[in-house]
PDB file of N, CA, C, O and CB in Angstrom:
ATOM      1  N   UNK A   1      -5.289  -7.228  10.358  1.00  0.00           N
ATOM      2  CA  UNK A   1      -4.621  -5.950  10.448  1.00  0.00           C
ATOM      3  C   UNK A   1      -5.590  -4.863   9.999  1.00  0.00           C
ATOM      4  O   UNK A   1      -6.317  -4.949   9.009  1.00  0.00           O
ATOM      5  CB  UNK A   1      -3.325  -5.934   9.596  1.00  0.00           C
ATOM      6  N   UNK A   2      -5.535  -4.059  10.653  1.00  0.00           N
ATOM      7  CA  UNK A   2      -6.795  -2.609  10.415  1.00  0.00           C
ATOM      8  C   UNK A   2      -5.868  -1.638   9.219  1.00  0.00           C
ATOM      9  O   UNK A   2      -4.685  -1.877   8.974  1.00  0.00           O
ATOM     10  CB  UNK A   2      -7.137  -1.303  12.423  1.00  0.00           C
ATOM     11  N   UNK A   3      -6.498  -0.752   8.692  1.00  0.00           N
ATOM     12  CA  UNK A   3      -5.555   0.039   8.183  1.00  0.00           C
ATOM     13  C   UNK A   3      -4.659   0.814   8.741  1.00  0.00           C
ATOM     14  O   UNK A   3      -5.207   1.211   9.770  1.00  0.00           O
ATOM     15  CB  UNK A   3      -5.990   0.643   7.580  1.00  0.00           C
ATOM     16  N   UNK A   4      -3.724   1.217   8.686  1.00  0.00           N
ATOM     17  CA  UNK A   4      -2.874   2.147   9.250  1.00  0.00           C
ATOM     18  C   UNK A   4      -3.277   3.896   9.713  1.00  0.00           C
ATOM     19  O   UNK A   4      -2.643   4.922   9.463  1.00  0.00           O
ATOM     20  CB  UNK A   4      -1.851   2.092   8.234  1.00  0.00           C
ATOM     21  N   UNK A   5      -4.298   3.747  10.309  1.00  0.00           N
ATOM     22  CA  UNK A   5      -4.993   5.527  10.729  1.00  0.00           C
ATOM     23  C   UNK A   5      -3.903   6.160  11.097  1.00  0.00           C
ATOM     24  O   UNK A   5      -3.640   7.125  10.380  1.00  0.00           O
ATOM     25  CB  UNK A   5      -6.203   5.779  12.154  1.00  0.00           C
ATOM     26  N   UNK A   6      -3.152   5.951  11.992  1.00  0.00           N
ATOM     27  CA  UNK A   6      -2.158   6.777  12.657  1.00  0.00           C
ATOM     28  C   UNK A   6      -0.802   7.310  11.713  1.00  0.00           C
ATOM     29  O   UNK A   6      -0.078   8.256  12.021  1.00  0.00           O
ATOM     30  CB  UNK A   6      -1.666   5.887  13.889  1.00  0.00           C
ATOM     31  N   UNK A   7      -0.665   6.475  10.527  1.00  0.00           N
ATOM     32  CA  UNK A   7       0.149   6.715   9.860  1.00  0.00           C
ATOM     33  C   UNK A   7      -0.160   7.510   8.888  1.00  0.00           C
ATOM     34  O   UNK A   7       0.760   8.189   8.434  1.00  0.00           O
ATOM     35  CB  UNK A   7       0.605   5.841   9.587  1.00  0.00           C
ATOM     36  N   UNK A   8      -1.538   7.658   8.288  1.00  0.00           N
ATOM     37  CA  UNK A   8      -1.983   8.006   7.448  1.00  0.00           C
ATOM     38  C   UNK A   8      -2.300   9.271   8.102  1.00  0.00           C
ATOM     39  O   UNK A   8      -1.710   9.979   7.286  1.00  0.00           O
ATOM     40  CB  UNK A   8      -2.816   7.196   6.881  1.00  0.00           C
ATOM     41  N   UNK A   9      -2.727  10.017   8.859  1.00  0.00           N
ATOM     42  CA  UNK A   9      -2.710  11.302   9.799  1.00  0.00           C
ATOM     43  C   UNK A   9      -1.220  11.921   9.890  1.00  0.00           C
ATOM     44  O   UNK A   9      -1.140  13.135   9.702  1.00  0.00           O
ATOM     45  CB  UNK A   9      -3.236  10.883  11.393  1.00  0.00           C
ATOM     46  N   UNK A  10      -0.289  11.361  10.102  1.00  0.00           N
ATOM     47  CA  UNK A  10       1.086  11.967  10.014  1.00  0.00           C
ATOM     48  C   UNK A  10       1.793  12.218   8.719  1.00  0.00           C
ATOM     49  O   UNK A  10       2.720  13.020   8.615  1.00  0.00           O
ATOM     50  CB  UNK A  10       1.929  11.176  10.713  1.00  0.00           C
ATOM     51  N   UNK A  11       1.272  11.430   7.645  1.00  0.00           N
ATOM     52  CA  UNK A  11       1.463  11.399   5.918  1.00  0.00           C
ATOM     53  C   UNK A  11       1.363  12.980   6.083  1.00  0.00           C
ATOM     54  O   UNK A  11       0.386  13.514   6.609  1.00  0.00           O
ATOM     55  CB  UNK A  11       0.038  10.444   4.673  1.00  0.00           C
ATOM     56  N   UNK A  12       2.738  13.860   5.460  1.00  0.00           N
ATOM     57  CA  UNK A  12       2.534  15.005   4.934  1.00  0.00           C
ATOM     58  C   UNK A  12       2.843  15.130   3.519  1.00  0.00           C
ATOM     59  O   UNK A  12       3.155  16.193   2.983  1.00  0.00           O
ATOM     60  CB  UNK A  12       3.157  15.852   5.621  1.00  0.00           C
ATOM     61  N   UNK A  13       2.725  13.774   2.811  1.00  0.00           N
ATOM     62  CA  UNK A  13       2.811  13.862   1.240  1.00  0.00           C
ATOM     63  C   UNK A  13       1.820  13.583   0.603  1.00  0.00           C
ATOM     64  O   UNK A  13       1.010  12.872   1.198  1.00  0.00           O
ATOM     65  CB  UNK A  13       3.684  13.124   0.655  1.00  0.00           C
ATOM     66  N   UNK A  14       1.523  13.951  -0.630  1.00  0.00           N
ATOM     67  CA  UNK A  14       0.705  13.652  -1.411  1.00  0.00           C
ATOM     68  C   UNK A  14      -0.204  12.520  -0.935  1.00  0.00           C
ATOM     69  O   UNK A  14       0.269  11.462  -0.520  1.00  0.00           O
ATOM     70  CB  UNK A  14       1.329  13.453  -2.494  1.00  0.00           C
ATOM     71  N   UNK A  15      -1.364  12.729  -0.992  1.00  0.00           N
ATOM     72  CA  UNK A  15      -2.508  11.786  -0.050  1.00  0.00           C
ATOM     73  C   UNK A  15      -2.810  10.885  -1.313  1.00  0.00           C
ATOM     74  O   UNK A  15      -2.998   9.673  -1.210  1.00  0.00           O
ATOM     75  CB  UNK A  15      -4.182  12.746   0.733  1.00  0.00           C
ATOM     76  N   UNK A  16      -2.853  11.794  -2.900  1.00  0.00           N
ATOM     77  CA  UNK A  16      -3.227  11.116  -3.994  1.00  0.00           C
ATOM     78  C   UNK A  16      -2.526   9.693  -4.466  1.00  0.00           C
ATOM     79  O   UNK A  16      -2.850   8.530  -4.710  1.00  0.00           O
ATOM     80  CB  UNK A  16      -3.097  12.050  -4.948  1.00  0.00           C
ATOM     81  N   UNK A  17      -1.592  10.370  -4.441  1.00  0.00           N
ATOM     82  CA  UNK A  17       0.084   9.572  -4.742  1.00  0.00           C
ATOM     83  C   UNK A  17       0.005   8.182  -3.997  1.00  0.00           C
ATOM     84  O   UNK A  17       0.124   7.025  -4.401  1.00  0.00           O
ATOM     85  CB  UNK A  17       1.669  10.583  -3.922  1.00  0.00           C
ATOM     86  N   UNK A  18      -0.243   8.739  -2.742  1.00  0.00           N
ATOM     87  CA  UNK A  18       0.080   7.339  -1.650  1.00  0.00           C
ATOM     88  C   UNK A  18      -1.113   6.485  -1.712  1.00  0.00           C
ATOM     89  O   UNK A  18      -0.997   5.279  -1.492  1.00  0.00           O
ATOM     90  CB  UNK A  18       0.316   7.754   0.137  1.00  0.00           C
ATOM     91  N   UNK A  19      -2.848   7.285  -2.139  1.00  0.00           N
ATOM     92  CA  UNK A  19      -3.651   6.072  -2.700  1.00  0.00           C
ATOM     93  C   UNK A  19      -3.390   5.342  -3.737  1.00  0.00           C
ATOM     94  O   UNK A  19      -3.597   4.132  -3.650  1.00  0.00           O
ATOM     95  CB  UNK A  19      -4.742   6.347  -2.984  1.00  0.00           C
ATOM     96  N   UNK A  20      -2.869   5.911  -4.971  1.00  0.00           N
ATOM     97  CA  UNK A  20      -2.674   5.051  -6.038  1.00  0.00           C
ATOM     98  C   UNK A  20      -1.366   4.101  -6.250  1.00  0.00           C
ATOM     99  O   UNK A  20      -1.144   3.376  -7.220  1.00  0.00           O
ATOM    100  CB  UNK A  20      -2.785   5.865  -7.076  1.00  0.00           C
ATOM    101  N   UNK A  21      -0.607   4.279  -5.163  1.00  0.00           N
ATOM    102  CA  UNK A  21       0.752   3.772  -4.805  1.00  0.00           C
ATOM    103  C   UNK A  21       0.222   1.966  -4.363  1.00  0.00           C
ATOM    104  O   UNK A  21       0.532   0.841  -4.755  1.00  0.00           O
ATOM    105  CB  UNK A  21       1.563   4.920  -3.253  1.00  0.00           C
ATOM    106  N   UNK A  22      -0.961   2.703  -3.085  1.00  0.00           N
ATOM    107  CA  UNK A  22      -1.289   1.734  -2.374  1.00  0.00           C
ATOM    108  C   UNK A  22      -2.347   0.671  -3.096  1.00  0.00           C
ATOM    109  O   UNK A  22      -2.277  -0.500  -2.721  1.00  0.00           O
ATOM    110  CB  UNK A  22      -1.752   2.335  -1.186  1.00  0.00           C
ATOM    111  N   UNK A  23      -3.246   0.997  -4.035  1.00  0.00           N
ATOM    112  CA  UNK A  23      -3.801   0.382  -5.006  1.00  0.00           C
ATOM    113  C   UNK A  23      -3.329  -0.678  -5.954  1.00  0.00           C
ATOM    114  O   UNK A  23      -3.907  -1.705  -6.309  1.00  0.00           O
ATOM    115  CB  UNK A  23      -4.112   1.179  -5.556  1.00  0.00           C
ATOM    116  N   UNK A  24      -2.157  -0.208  -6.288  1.00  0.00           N
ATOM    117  CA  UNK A  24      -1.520  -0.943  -7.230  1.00  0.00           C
ATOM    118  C   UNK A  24      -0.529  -1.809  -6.811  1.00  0.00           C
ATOM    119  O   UNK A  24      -0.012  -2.656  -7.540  1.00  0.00           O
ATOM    120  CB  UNK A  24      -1.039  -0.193  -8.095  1.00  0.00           C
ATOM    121  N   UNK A  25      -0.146  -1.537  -5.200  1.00  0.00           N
ATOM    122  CA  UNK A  25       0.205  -3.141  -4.446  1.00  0.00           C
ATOM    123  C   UNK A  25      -0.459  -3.529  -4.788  1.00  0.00           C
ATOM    124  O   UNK A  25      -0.361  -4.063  -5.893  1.00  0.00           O
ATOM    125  CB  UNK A  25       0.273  -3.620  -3.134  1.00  0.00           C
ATOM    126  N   UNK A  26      -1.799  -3.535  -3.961  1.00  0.00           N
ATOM    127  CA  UNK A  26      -2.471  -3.917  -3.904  1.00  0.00           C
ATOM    128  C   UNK A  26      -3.087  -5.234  -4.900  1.00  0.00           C
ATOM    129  O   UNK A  26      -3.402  -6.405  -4.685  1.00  0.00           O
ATOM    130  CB  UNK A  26      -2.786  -3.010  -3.712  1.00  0.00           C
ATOM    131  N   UNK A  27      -3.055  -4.231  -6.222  1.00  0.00           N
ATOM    132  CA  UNK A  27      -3.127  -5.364  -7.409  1.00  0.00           C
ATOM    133  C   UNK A  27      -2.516  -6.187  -7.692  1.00  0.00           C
ATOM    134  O   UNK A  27      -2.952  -7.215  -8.210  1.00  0.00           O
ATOM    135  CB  UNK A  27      -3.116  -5.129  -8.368  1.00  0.00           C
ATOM    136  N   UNK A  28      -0.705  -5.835  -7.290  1.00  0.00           N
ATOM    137  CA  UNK A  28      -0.018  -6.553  -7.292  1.00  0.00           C
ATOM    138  C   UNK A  28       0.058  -7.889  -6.480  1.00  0.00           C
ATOM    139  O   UNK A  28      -0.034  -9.040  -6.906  1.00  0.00           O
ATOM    140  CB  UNK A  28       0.673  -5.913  -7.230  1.00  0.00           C
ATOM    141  N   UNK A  29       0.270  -7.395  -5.061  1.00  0.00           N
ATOM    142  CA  UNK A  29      -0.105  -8.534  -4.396  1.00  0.00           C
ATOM    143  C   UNK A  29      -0.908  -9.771  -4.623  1.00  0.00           C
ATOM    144  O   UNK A  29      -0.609 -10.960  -4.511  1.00  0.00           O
ATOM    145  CB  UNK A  29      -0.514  -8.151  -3.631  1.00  0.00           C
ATOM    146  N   UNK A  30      -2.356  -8.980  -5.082  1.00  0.00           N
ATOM    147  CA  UNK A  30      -3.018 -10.461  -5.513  1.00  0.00           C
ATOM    148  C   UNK A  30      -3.345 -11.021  -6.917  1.00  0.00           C
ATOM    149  O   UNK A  30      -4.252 -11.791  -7.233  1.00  0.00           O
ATOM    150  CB  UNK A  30      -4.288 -10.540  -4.933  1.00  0.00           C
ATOM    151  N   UNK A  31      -2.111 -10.283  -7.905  1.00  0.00           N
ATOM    152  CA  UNK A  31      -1.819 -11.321  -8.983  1.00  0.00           C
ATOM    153  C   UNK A  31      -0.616 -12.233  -9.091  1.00  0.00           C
ATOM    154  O   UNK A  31      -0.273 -13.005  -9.986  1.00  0.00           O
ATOM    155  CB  UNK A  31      -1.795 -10.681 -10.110  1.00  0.00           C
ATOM    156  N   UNK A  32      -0.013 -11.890  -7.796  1.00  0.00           N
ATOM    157  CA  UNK A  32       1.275 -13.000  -7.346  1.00  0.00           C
ATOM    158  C   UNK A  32       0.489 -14.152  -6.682  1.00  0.00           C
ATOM    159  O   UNK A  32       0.942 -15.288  -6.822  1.00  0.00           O
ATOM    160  CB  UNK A  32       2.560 -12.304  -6.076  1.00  0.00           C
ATOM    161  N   UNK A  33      -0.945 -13.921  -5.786  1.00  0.00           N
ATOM    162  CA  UNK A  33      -0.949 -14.284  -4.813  1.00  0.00           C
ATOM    163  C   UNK A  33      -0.459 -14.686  -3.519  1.00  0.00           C
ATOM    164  O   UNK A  33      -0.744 -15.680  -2.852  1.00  0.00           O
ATOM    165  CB  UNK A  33      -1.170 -14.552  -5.066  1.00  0.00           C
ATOM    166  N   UNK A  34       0.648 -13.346  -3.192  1.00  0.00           N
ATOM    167  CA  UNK A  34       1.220 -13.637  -2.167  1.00  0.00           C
ATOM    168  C   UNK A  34       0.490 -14.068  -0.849  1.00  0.00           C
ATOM    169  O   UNK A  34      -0.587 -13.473  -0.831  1.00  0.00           O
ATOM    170  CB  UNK A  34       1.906 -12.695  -2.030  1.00  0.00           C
ATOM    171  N   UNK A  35       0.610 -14.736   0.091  1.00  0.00           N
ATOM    172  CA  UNK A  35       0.768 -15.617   1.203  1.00  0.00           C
ATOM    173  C   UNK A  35       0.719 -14.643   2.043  1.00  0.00           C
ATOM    174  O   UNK A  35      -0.298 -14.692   2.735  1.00  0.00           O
ATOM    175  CB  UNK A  35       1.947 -16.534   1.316  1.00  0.00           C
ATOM    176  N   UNK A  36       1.366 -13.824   2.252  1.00  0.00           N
ATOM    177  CA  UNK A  36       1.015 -12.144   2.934  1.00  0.00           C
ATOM    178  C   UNK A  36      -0.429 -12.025   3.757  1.00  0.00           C
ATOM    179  O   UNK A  36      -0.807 -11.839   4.914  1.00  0.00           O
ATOM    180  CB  UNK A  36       0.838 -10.849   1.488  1.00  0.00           C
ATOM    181  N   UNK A  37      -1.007 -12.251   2.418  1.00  0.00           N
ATOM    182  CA  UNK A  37      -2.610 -11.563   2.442  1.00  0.00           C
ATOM    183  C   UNK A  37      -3.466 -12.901   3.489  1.00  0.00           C
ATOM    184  O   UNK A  37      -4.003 -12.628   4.563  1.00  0.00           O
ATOM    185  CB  UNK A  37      -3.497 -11.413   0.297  1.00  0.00           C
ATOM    186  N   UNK A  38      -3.435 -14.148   2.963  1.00  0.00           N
ATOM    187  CA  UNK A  38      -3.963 -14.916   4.222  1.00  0.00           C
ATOM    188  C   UNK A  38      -3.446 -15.089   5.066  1.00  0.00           C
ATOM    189  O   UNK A  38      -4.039 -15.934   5.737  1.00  0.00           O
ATOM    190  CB  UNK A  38      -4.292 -15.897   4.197  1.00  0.00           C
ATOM    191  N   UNK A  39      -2.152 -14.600   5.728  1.00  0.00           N
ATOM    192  CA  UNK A  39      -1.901 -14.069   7.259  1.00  0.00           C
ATOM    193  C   UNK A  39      -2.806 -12.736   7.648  1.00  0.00           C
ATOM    194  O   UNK A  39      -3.296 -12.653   8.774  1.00  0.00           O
ATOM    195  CB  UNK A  39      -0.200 -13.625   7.445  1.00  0.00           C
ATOM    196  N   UNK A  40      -2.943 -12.011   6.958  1.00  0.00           N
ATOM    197  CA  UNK A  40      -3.568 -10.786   6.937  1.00  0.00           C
ATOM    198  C   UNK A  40      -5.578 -10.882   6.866  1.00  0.00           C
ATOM    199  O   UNK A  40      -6.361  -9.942   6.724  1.00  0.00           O
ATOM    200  CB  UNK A  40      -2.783 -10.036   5.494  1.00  0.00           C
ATOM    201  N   UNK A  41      -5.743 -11.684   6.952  1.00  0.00           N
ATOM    202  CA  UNK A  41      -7.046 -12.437   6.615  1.00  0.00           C
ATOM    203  C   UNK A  41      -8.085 -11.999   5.159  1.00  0.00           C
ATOM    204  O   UNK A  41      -9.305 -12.133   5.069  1.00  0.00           O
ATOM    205  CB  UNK A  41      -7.951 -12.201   7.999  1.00  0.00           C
ATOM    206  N   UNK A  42      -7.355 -11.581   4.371  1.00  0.00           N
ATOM    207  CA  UNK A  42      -7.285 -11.586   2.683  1.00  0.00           C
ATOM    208  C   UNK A  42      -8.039  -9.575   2.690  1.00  0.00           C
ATOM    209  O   UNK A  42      -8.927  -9.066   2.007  1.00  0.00           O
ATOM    210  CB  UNK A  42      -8.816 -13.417   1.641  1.00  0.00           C
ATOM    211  N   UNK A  43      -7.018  -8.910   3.940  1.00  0.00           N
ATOM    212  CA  UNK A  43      -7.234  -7.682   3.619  1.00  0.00           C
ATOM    213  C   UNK A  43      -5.920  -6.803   3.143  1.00  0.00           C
ATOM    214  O   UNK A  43      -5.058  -6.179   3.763  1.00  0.00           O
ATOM    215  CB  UNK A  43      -7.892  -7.153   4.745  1.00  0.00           C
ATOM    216  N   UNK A  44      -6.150  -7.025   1.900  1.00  0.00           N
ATOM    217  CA  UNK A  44      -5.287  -6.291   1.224  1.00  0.00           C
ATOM    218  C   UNK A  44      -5.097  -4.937   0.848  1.00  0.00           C
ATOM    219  O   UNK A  44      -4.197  -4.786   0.021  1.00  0.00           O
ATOM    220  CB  UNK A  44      -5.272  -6.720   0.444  1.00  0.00           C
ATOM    221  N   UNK A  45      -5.637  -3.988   1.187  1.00  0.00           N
ATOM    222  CA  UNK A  45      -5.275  -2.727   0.809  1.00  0.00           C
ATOM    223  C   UNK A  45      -4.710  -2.327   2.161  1.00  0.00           C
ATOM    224  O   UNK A  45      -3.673  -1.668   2.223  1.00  0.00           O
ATOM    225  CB  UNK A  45      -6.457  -1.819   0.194  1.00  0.00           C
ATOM    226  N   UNK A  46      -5.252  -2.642   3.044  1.00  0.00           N
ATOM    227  CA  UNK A  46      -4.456  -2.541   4.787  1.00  0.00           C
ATOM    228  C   UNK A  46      -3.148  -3.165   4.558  1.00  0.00           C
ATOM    229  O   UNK A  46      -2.335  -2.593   5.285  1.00  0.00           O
ATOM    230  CB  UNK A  46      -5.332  -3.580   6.266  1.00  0.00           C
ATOM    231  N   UNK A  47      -2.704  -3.902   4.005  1.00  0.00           N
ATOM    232  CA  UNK A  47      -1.620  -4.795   3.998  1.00  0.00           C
ATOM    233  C   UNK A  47      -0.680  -3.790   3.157  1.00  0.00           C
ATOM    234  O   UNK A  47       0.407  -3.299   3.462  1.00  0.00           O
ATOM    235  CB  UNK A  47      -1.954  -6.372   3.325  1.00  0.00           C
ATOM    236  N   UNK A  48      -1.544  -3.637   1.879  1.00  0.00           N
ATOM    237  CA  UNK A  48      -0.586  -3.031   1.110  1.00  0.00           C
ATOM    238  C   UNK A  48      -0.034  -1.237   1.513  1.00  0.00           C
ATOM    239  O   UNK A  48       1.039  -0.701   1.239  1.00  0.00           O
ATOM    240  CB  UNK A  48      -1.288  -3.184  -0.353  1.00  0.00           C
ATOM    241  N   UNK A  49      -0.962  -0.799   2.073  1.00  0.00           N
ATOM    242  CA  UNK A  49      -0.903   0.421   2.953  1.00  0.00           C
ATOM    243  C   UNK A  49       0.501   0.105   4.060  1.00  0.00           C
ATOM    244  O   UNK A  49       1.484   0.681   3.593  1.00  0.00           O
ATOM    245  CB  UNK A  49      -2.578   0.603   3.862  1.00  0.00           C
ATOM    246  N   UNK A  50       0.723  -0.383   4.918  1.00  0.00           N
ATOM    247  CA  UNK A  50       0.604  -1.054   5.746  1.00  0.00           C
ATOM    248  C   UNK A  50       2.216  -0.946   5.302  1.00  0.00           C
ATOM    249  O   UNK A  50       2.844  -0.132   5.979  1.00  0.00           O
ATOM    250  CB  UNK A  50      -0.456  -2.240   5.834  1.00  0.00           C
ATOM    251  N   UNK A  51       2.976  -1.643   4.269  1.00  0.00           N
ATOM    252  CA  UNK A  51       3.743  -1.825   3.319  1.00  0.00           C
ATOM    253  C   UNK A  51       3.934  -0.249   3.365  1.00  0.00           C
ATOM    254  O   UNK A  51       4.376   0.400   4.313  1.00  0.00           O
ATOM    255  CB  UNK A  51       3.208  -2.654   2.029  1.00  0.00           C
ATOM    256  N   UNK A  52       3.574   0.150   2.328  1.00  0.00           N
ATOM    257  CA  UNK A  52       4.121   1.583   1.870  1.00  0.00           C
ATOM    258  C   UNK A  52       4.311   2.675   3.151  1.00  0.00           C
ATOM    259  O   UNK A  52       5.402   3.221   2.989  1.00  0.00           O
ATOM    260  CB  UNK A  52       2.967   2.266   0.728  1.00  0.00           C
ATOM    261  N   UNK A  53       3.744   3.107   4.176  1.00  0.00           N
ATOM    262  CA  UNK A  53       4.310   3.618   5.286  1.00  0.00           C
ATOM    263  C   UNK A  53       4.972   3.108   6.064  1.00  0.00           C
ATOM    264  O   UNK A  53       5.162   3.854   7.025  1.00  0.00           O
ATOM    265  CB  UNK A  53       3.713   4.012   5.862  1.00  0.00           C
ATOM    266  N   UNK A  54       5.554   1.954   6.165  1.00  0.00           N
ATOM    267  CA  UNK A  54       6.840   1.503   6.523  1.00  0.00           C
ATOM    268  C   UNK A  54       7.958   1.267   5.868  1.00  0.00           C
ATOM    269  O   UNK A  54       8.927   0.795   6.462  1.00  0.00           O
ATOM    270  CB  UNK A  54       6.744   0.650   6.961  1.00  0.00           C
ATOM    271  N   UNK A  55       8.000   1.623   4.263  1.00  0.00           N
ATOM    272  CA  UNK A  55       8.914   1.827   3.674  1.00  0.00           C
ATOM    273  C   UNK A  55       9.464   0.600   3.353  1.00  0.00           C
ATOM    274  O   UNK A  55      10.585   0.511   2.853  1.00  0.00           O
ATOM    275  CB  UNK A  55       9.597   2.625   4.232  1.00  0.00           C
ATOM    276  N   UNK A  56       8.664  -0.490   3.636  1.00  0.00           N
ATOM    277  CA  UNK A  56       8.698  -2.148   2.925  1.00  0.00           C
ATOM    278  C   UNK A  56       9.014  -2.260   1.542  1.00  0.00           C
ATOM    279  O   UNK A  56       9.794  -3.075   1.049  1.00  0.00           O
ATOM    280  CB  UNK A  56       7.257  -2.925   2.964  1.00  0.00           C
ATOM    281  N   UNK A  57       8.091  -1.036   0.714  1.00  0.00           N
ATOM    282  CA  UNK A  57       8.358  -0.941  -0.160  1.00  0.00           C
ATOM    283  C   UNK A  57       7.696   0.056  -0.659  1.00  0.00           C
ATOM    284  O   UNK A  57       6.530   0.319  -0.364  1.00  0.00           O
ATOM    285  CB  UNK A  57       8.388  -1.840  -0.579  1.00  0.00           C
ATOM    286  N   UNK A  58       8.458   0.735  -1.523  1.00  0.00           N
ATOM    287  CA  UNK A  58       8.823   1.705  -2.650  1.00  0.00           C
ATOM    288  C   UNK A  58       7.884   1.913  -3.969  1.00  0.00           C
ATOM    289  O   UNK A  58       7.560   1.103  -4.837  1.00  0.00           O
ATOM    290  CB  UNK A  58      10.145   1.246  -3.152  1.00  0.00           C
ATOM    291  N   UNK A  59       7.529   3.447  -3.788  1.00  0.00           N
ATOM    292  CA  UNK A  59       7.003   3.482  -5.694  1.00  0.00           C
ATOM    293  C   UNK A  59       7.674   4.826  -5.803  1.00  0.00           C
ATOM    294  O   UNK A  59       7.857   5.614  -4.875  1.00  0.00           O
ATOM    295  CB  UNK A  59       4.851   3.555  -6.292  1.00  0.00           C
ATOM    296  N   UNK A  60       7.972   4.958  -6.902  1.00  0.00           N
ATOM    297  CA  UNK A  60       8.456   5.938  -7.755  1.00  0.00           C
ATOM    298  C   UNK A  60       6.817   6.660  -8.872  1.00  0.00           C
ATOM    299  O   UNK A  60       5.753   6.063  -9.039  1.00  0.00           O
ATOM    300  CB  UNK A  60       9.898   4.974  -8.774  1.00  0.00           C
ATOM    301  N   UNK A  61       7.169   7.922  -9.376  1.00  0.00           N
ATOM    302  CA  UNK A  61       5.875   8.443 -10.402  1.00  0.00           C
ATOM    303  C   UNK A  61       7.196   8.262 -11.654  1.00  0.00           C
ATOM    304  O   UNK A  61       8.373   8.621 -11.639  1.00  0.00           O
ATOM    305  CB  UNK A  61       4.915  10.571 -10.043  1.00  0.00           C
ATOM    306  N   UNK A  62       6.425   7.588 -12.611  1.00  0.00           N
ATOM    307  CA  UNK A  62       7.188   8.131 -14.087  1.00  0.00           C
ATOM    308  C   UNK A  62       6.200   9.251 -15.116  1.00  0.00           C
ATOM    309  O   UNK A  62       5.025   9.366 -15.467  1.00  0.00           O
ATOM    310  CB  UNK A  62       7.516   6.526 -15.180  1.00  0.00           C
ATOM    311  N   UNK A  63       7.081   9.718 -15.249  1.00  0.00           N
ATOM    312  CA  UNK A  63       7.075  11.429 -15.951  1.00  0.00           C
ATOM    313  C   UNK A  63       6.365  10.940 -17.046  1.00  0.00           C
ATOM    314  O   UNK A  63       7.124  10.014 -17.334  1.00  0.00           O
ATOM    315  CB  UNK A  63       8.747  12.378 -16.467  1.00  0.00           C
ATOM    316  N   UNK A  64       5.479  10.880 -17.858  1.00  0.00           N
ATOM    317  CA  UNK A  64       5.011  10.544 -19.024  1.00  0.00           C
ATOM    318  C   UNK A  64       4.777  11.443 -20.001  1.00  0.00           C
ATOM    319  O   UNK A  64       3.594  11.681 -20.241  1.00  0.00           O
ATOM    320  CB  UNK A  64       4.070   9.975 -18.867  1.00  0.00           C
ATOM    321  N   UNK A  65       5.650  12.032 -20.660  1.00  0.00           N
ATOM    322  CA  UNK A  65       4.436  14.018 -21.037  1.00  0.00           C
ATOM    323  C   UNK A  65       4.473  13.262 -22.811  1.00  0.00           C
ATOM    324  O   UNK A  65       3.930  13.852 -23.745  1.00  0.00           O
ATOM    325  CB  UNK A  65       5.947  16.819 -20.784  1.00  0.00           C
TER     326      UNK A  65
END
C-alpha cells in the first residue's frame, strides 16, 4: 500500500495533528504487532495513515496546561 497522496491533498485540518496522530499508530501498531502490517508488506506509517483518513480510527488532543 503507497501512502495515501490523494487524501492527504484534500486534508483541510491540521497537517501537524494528523502527522503525530499518524506516528503514534504507527507505534502502536508495531508494539501489538498487529498482522495488519505483513499484509501491508511491514509499511506502517502508510497503513497507519491509511487508517486515520478513513476514519478506521480515531485520535483525540488532550489539553495538558
Amino acid at each position: 500500500m503507497l501512502f495515501p497522496l490523494k487524501e492527504l491533498v484534500k486534508f483541510s485540518g491540521n497537517i501537524y495533528e494528523m502527522t503525530v496522530a499518524t506516528n503514534r499508530r504507527a507505534y502502536q501498531m508495531l508494539r501489538i504487532k498487529d498482522p495488519l502490517i505483513e499484509e501491508n508488506d511491514g509499511k506502517v506509517v502508510s497503513l497507519a495513515a491509511q487508517q486515520l483518513f478513513s476514519k478506521k480510527v480515531s485520535y483525540r488532543i488532550d489539553q495538558q496546561y
